[in-house]
mmCIF file of the C-alpha atoms, coordinates in Angstrom:
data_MODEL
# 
_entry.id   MODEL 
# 
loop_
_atom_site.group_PDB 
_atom_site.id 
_atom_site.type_symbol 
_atom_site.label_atom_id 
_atom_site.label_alt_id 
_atom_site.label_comp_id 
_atom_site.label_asym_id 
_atom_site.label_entity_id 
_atom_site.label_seq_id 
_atom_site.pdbx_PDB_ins_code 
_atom_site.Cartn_x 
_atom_site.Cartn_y 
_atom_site.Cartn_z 
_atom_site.occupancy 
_atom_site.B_iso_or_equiv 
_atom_site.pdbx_formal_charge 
_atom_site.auth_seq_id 
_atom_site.auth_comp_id 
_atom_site.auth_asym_id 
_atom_site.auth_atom_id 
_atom_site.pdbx_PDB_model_num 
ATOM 1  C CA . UNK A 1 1  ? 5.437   -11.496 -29.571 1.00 0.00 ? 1  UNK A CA 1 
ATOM 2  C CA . UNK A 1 2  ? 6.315   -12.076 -25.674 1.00 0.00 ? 2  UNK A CA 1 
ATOM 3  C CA . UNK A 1 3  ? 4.799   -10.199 -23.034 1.00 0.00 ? 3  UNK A CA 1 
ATOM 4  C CA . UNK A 1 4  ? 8.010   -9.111  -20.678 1.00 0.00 ? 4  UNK A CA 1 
ATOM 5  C CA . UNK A 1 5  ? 6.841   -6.467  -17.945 1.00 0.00 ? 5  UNK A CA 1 
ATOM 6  C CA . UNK A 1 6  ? 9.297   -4.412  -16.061 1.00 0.00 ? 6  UNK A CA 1 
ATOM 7  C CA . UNK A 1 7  ? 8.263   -3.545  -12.374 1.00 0.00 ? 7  UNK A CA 1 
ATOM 8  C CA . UNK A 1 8  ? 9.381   -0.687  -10.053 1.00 0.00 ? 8  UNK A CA 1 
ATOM 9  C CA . UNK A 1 9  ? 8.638   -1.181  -5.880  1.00 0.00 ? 9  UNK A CA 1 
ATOM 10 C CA . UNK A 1 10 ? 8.213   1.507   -3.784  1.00 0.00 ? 10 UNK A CA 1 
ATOM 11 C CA . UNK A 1 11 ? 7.034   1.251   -0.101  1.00 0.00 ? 11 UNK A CA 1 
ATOM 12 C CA . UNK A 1 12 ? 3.940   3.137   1.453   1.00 0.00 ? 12 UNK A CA 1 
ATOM 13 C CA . UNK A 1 13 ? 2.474   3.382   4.417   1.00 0.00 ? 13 UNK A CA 1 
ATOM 14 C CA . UNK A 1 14 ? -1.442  3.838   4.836   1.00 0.00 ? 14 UNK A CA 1 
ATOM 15 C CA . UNK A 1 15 ? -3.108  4.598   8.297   1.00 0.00 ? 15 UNK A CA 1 
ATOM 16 C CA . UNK A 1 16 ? -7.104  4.467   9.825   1.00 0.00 ? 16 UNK A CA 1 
ATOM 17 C CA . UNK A 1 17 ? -8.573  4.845   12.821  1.00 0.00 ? 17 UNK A CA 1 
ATOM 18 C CA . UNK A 1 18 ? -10.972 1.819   11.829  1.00 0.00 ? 18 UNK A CA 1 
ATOM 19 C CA . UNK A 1 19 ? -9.535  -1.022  10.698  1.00 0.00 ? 19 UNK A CA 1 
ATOM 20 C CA . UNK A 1 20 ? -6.229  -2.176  8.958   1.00 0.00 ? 20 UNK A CA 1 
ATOM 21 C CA . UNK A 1 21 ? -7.847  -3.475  6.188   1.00 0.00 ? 21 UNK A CA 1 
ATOM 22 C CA . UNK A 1 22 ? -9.106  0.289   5.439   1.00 0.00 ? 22 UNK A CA 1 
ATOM 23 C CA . UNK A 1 23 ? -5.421  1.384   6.126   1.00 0.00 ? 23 UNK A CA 1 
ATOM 24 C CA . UNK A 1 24 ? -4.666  -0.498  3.142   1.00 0.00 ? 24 UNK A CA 1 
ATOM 25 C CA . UNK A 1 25 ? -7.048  0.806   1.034   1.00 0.00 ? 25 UNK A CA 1 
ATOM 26 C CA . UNK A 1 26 ? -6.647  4.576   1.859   1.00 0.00 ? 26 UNK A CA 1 
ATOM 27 C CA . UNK A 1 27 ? -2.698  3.783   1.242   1.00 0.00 ? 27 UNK A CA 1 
ATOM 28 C CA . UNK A 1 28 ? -3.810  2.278   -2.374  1.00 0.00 ? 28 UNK A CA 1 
ATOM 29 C CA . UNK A 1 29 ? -6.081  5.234   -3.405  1.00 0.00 ? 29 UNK A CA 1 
ATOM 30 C CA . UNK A 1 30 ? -3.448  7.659   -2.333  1.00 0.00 ? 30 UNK A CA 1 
ATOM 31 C CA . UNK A 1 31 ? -0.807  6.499   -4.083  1.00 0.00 ? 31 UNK A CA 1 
ATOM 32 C CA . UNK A 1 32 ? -2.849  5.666   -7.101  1.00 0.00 ? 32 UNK A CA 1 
ATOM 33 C CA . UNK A 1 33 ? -3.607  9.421   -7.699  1.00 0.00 ? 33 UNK A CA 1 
ATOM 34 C CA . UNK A 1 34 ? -0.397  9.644   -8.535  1.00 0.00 ? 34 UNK A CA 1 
ATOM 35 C CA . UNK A 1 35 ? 1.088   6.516   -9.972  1.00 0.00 ? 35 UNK A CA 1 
ATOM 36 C CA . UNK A 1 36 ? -0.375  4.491   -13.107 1.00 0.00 ? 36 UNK A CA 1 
ATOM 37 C CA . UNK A 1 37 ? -0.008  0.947   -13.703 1.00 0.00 ? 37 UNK A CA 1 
ATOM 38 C CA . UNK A 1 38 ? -0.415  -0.585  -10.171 1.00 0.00 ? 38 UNK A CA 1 
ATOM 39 C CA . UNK A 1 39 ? 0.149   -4.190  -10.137 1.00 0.00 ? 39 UNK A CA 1 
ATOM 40 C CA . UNK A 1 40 ? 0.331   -5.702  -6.793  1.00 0.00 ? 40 UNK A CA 1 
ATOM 41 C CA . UNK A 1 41 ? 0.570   -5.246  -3.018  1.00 0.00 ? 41 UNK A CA 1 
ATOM 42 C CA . UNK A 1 42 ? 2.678   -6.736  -0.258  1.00 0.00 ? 42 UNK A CA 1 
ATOM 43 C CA . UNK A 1 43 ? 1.809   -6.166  3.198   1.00 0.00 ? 43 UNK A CA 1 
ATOM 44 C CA . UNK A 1 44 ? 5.201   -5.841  5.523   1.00 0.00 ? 44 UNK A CA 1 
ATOM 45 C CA . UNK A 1 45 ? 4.530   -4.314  8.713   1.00 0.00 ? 45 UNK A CA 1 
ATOM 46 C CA . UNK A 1 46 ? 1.081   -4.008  10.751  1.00 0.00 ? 46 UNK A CA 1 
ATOM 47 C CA . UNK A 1 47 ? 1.177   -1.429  13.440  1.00 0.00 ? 47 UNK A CA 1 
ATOM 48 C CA . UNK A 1 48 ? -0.861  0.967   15.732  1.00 0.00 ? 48 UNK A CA 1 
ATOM 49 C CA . UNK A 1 49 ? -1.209  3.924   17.984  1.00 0.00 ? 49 UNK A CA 1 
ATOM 50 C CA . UNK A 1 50 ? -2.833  3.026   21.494  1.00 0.00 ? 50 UNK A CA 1 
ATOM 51 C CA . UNK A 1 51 ? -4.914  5.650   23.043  1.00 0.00 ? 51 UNK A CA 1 
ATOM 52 C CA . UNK A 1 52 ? -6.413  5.243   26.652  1.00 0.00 ? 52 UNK A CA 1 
ATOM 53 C CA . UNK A 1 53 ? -5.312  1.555   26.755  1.00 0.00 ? 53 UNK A CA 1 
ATOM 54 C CA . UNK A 1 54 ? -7.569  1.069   22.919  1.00 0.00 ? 54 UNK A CA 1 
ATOM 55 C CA . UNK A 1 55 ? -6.761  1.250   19.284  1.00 0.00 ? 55 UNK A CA 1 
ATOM 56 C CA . UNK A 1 56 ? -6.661  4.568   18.507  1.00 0.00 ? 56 UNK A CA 1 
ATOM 57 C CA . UNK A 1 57 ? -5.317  3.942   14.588  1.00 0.00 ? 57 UNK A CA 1 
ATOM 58 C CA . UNK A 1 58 ? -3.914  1.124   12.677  1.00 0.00 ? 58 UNK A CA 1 
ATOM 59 C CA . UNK A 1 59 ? -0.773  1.491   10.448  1.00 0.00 ? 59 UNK A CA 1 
ATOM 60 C CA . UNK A 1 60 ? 0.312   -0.796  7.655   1.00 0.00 ? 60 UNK A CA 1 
ATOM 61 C CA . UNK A 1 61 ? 3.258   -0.712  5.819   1.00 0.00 ? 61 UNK A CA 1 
ATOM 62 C CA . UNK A 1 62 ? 2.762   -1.809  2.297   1.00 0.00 ? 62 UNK A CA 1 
ATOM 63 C CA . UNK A 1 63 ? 5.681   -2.686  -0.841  1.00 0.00 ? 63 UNK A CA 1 
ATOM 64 C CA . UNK A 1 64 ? 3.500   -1.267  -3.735  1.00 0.00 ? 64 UNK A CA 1 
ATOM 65 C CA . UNK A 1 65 ? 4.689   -2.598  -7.619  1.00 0.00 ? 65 UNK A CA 1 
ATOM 66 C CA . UNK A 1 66 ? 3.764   -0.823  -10.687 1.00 0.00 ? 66 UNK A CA 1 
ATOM 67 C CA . UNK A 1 67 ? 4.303   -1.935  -14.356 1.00 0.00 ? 67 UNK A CA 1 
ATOM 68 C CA . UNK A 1 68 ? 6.925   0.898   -15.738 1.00 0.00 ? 68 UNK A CA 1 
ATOM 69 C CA . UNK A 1 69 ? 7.581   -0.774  -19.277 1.00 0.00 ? 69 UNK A CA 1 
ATOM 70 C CA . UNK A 1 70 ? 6.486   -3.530  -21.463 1.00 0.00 ? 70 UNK A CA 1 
ATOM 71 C CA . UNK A 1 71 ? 8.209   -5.252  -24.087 1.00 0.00 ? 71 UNK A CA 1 
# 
């Protein structure tokens, strides 16, 4: 029996005022309410918003696979 997996990629992109790192995960646990079977993330694009000369919030674009069949 072989274990083929069939992916689907879809791209998000997750914001924070704190940190790019948390941008990432707040894109993740969005997008896992409602999609099942996520696989893997690739990070494509960091970005930001600059308020009075500081960071006011980070922006990361993510490519986001999910399994959508197995054969």
């Amino acid at each position: 029996m072989s274990n083929h997996h069939t992916y689907k990629k879809i791209e998000i992109v997750g914001s924070s005022p704190v940190s790019s790192d948390e941008a990432i995960n707040n894109a993740l646990a969005e997008c896992a309410k409602s999609i099942r079977n996520l696989e893997w993330f690739e990070v494509v694009e960091t970005r930001g918003h600059i308020e009075n000369g500081k960071v006011g919030h980070y922006q990361v674009t993510l490519k986001v696979g999910f399994r959508i069949a197995n054969s």
